[in-house]
Each structure stands twice: as C-alpha cells, then as structure tokens.
N, C-alpha and C positions, 0 to 999 in steps of 0.2 A: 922633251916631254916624257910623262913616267909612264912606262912598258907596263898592262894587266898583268896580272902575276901568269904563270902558266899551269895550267889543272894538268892531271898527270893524264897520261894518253889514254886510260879505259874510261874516265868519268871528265864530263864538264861541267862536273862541282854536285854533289850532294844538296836539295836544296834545306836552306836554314831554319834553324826549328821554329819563327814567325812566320814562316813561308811555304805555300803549299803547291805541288806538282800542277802546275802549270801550259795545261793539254790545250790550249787556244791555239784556233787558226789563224788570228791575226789581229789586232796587235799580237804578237807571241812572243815566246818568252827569251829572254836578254839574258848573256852569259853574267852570275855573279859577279865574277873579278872587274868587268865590263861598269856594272852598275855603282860598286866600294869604290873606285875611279871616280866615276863621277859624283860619287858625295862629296868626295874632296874638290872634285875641280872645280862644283858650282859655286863650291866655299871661295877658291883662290887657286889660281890654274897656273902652273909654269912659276909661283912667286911671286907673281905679280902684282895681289894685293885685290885682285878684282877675278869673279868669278864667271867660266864660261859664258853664262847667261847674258853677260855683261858689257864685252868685250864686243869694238869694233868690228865691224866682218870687214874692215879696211886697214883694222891697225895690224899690228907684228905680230901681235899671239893667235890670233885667228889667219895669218898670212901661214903662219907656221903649222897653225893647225891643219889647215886644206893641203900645203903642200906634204907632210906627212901621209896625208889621208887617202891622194890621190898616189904617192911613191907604194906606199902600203898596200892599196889597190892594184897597182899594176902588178907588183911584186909576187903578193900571193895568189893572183889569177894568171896569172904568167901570159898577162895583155900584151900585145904586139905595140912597139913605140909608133907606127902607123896608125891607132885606133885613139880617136879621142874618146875622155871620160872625164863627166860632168853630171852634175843636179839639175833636176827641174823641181815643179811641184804640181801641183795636182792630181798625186796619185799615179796609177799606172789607168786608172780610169781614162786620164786626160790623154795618155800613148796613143789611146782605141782611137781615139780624131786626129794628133798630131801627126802619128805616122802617114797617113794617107795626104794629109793636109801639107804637108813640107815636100811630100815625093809624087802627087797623082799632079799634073798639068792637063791636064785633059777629062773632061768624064767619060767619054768615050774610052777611057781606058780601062784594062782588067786588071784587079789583081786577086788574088788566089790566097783561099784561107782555109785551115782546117778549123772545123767548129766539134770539140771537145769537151764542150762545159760551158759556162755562165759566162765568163770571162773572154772565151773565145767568142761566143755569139754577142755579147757587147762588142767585142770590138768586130765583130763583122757588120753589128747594125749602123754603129759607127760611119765605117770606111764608104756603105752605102749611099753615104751624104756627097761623098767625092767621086767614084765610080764603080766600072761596074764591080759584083764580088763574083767571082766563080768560089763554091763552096769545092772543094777538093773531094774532102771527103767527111762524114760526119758521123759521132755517135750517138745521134739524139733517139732514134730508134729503139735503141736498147738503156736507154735512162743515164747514158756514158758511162756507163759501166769498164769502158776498152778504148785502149787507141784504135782506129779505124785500120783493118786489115790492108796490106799494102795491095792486093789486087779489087778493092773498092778504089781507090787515088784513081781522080779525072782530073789530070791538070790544063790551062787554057794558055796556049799556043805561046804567049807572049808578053809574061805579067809585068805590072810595074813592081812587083815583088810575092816573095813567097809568105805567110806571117804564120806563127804557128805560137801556141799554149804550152809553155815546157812540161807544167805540173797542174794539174785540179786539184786544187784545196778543198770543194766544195763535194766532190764523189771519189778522189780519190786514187785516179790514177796520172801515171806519167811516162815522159816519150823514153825509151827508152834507145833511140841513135836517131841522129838528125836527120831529118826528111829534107830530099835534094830535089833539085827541078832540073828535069830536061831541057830547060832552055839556060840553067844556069843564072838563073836571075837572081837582085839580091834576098839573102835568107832574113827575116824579120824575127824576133822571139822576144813572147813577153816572158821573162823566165822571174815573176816576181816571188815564187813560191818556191824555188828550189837554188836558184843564183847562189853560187860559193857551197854549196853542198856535198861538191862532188868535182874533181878537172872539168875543167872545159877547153875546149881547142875555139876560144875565139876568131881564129882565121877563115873558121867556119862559116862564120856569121857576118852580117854588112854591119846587123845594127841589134844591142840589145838591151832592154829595160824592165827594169827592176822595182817594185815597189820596196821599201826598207823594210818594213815592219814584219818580215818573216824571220830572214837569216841576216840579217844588214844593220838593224838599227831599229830606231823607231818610226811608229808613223809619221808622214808631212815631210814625206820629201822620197825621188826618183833617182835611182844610180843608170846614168843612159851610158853604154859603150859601142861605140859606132865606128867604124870607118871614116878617115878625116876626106877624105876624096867622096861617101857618100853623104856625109856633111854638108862639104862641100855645092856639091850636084842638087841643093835644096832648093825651093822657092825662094824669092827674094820681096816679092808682092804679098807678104802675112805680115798682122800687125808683130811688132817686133816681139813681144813676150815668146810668141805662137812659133819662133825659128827656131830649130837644135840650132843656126848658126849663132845668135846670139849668146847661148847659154855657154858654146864651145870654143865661145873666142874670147870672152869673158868672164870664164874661169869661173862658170856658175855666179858671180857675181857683178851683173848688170844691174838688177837692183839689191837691194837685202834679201840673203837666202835665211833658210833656218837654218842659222850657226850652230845650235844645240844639236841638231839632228846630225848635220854634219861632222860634227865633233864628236858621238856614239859611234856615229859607222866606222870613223879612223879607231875610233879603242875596238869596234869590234876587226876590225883588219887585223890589229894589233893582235887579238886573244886570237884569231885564225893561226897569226904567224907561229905564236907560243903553242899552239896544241900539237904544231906539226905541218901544219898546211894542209893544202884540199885534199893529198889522197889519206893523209891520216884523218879528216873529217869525215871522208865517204866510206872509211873501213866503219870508222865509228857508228854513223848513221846506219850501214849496211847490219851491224852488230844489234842494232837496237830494234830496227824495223823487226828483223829475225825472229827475237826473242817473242813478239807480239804476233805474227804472220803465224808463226811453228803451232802457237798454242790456238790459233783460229782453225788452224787447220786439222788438229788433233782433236779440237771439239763439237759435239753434235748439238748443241747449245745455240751456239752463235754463230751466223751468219755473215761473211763479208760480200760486201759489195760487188768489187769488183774484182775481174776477171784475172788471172794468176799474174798472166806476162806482163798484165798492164799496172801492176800494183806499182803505189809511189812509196818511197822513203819517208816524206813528209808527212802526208795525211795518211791514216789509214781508216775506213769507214765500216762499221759492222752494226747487227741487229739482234735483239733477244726475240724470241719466237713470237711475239708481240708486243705491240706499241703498248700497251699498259706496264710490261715488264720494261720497254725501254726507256720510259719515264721514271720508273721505281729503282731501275741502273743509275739512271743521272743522279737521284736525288740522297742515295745512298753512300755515292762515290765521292761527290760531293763532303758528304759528312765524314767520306776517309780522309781529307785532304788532297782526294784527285778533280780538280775544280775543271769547267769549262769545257765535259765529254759530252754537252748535247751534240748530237749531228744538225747537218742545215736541214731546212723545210725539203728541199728536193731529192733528200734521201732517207730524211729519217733517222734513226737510231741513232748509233754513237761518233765519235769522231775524234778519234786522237791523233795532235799536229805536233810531229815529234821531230822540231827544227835542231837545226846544229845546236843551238846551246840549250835543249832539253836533256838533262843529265840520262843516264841508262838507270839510276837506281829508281827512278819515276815510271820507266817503263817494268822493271822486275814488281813495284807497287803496286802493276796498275792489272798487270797479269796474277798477282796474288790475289786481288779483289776480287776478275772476274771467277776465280776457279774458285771462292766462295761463295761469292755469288749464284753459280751455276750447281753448287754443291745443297744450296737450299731446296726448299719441297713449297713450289710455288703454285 
C-alpha cells in the first residue's frame, strides 16, 4: 500500500490555494497528503482496477487494508500486544451506554464519573440507565471553565469503573495526568478529541474510545482500545451488535463496517508515522497551541475561557468584549479564509480546534487577523 508523502516536521502542509484554514471542531480537518491518497485510491487502490469504495470488507484489499491499519495503530501508539483494537459505530455517543451496558451486572452497582462538559454529562445521563453514578467531581459550577481541583474528588468505595473526558472540544479544556482510583478499579476514557495527539501510556487505561473525526479520520466510525482480559470479563446476555466482544473477535467485521472510514484512519496512522510519531506530534501541537495562548494572553481585547492549567491543545475558546463584536469576528474571518471560528452556544464567542493535521501557518493567519481585528476603532 502507498505510504502519504511525509510533511516536514514544522508544518503539516500549508493549506492549498482552493482551500481554506479549517478551525472546526468536528468533523475537523484531515492531513493533505492523507486526502491526494485517497483521490487516487477511490479511483483504484493497490492496482486493482477497483476503488476503495468498492472493495469487499472480505476480500484481500480490504484484508490488507485493516491489517495495516491496525499494525500502524499499534505501532504508533505504542499499544501493549495484550490490548485489543477495533471499530464500532455509532459515534462515541453510543460509548456513553455501551460502556456501562457491557461492564454494570447489577444496578445496584456504582460507578464513578467525572462531569467536565457536554460530553461527560451525556455519558453520565447515559450510564444512569444501568446504575448508580457517583459524580466524582464536577465543573458545571463554574461553566467548565477547569478540570475539577483534585481536593474537590469524592470517590465511592468500589466502582465498577473510573470514566473520565480526556478533552472538551465544546469550552476547551483538558486533563492534563490521569486521574487514578483508590480502589484501583478499571480506568475508562473517552479520549475522542485528543487520542494520538500527544504519548499515551495505554497500560494506564482498561479501556479507551475514540470518535475519528478529530485526529483519526473521518466521521462514522469508533477506534475502541481496551484490555483483552476486560473484553473479555463483558456481558454475554446483549444483543450481539451491543458486545465489544463481538466487535473484538471479529476483527470489526461481524457485519460490514465502514471500509472508507477505516481505510482514512490507516493513511492517517501512516501520515502520524511520517511526521515523526506522537512526541514529534505533541511538540508540534504544543508549538501551535502557543503561538495563539501567548497572544491571548498579551491582549486586553480578548478573552479566553478557560482557566491557564486547564487549557487544551485542541480547542481553544475566547471572546471579543461583546457578543456583537463576536459575531462581526466570525463573519469577518470567514471572509479571510479562516472558516468555522463560531464558538458553541454554551460558551459563546470563538473557537479554534487546532487538531494534528491543522497546519501552524493557519494558526500564524488566524493570530494576524485577530491583532487587526483588535487594531480597529470599534
């Protein structure tokens, strides 16, 4: 299979002059080399004569494809050969039930969540359905502005798991070292907004899922890395779709997966492996977040969000002195070619999601804009 070219280690590609800097939360934006890949492959993939789209998720090009995808996966995550890794679908929406639904036996059981944002309280309303939730700790108080200071943590006695929000896409911050339980129970993480950004020590973790469409791929489909022994230890009384055991014994393919999506995430493994791998990614991001943080922080203009320790790499959320100004920012920016800086309803103002394959000269763009912006007489 043909390896994406490899972008040089400051830039992951300048975007092209039909194409505009690309600040979405999600679907978000796909490495160049990643995407010229697949124009060709949807034409005719491996020589075959027949394009991605097209091909079996049973026959040999697509056999090839997943096993690359999943070698590539392990490789660049530096995933332990005890962790199995597989797709689902349904988003990481569908994580917030399955998780509880595969591992709670009991309702009378507890398990223990930190509620950080939208995403965390989905999946605490979620897990509700199966038992009880002890909330750990939370930042709904302060508009989650912050990860929850570690002397607020109330944890309960003897969970069926720990579950935790790695990143808020939505206000902007993230965990910055893994939150452990005194009973030692297994760690849970939805890490869909930050997964392959940055090392991770998997052994850490029991179990962890991923939505694609940040750093991964595209939307319509779930990267799950779990523990084969916590796999294992799952229900057996769920309809079959509803088991990680099915998914992880049949090789994501029990019934037809999304081949396409699948086949993005192995070229984006591929463009991981060419740039350097994760800590040449997390320099990179650490590089870029920077450049936009320094100049928030130097100006009396703009606003951010959230709290210093707790700022994320991915998202970063800020405000012009008023919601009128921050309307007249989006629409403006827009017209520079910085597309898709509205913020969400629960914060407001603006919002740039600056994944691994958001190039750096998009963030230098987007910090030219604001200091014109703020240089006008408004």
């Amino acid at each position: 299979m043909t390896t994406v070219a490899a972008p040089t280690i400051h830039s992951a590609g300048k975007a092209a002059s039909d194409r505009v800097y690309n600040f979405s939360a999600g679907p978000g934006v796909l490495p160049e080399p990643v995407l010229r890949q697949a124009q060709q492959d949807i034409w005719n993939i491996q020589n075959s004569g027949v394009g991605i789209l097209e091909h079996s998720h049973r026959g040999p090009v697509f056999d090839k494809v997943l096993a690359e995808c999943i070698d590539d996966l392990r490789e660049v995550g530096n995933i332990p050969a005890d962790y199995d890794i597989f797709f689902v679908q349904g988003g990481a929406s569908s994580q917030c039930f399955m998780v509880p639904m595969n591992f709670i036996r009991d309702k009378a059981q507890t398990a223990d969540y930190f509620n950080t944002g939208k995403w965390a309280s989905d999946s605490i309303k979620e897990a509700k359905l199966f038992c009880n939730v002890n909330v750990v700790a939370s930042s709904e108080a302060t508009n989650h502005d912050r990860i929850p200071a570690r002397d607020s943590w109330k944890f309960s006695n003897n969970p069926a798991y720990l579950h935790f929000t790695s990143n808020n896409t939505i206000f902007g911050t993230q965990w910055k070292a893994i939150p452990t339980h005194p009973s030692n129970c297994p760690i849970v993480c939805d890490m869909s907004s930050d997964f392959f950004s940055k090392p991770t020590d998997f052994s850490r973790y029991d179990l962890v899922y991923a939505g694609a469409q940040k750093n991964l791929g595209p939307s319509g489909v779930v990267l799950v890395v779990a523990k084969k022994s916590l796999i294992d230890s799952g229900r057996d009384d769920l309809p079959t779709m509803l088991k990680y055991k099915t998914h992880a014994r049949n090789e994501s393919r029990y019934n037809t997966p999304p081949t396409f999506a699948i086949y993005l995430v192995g070229q984006t493994a591929k463009w991981l492996k060419s740039f350097g791998g994760l800590k040449a990614m997390q320099a990179y991001n650490e590089e870029k977040a920077a450049i936009l943080y320094d100049y928030l922080d130097r100006s009396s203009f703009y606003r951010g969000h959230v709290q210093k320790d707790s700022r994320s790499l991915m998202n970063v959320t800020f405000k012009c002195p008023t919601e009128e100004l921050d309307k007249k920012f989006c629409k403006e920016a827009e017209k520079a070619g910085l597309d898709a800086l509205k913020g969400h309803r629960s914060t407001g103002g603006m919002r740039a999601s600056l994944y691994n394959a958001f190039p750096i000269e998009g963030v230098r763009a987007l910090v030219d804009f604001m200091k014109r912006f703020e240089s006008q007489k408004h």
